[in-house]
C-alpha positions as CSV (number, residue, x, y, z in Angstrom):
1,X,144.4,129.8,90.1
2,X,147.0,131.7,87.9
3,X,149.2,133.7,89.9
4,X,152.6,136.2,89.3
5,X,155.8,135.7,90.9
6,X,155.7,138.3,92.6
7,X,152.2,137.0,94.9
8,X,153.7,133.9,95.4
9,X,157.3,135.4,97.2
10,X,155.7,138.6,98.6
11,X,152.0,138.6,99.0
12,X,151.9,134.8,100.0
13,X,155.1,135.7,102.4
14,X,153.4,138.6,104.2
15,X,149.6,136.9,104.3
16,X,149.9,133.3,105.3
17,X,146.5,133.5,106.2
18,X,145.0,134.3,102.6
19,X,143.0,131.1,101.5
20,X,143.1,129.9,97.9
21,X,139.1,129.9,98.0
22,X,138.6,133.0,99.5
23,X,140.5,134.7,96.3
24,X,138.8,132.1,93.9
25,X,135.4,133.4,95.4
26,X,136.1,137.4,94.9
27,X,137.2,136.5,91.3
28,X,133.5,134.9,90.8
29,X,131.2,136.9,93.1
30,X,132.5,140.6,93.4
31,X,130.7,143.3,94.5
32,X,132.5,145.6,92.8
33,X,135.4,146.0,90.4
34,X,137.8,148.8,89.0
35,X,140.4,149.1,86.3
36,X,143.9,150.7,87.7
37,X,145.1,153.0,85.1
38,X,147.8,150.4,84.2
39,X,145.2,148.1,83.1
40,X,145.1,145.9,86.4
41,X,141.7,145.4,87.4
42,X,140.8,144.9,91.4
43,X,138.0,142.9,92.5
44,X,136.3,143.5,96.2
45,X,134.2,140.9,97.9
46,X,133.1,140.3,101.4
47,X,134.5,136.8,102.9
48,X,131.6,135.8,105.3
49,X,133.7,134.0,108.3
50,X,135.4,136.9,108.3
51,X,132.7,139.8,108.0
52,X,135.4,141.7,106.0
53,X,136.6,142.6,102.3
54,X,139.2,141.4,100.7
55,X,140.5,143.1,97.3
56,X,141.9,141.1,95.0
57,X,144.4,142.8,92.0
58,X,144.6,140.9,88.8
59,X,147.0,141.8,85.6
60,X,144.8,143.0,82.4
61,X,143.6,139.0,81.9
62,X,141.6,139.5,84.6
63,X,142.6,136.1,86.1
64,X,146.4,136.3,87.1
65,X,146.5,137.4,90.6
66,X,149.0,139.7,91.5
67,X,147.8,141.0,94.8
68,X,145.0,140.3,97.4
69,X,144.6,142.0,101.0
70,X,141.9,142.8,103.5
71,X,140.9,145.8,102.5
72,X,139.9,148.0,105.5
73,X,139.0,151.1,104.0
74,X,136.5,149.8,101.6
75,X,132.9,151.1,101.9
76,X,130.9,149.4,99.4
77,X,128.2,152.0,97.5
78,X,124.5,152.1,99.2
């Protein structure tokens, strides 16, 4: 998994408990994906053990992660 400096000092510093897979598997399976008007692109999917959704940001590539959180206020469409 590509990543940018700034995951691995912040995002890894502040979320210990993010898992490699978990990330890995929003990349493959989202549910739904929008482009940040700086060309980013985040990435929602549900983790199952957790019942929740985790956004993952990416730069432009689409495969550097930059950023990756539970999201809390995510309501996926119906």
């Amino acid at each position: 998994m590509k990543t940018t400096d700034y995951f691995i000092t912040s995002v890894m510093a502040r979320r210990p408990y993010l898992k490699a897979e978990w990330i890995e598997h929003v990349l493959r399976n989202p549910i739904h994906i929008e482009k940040q008007a700086n060309g980013r692109l985040r990435y929602w999917g549900v983790i199952p053990e957790l019942g929740k959704y985790l956004r993952v940001v990416t730069e432009p590539d689409g495969e550097t992660v930059h950023n990756a959180f539970l999201d809390r206020r995510f309501r996926p469409e119906s």
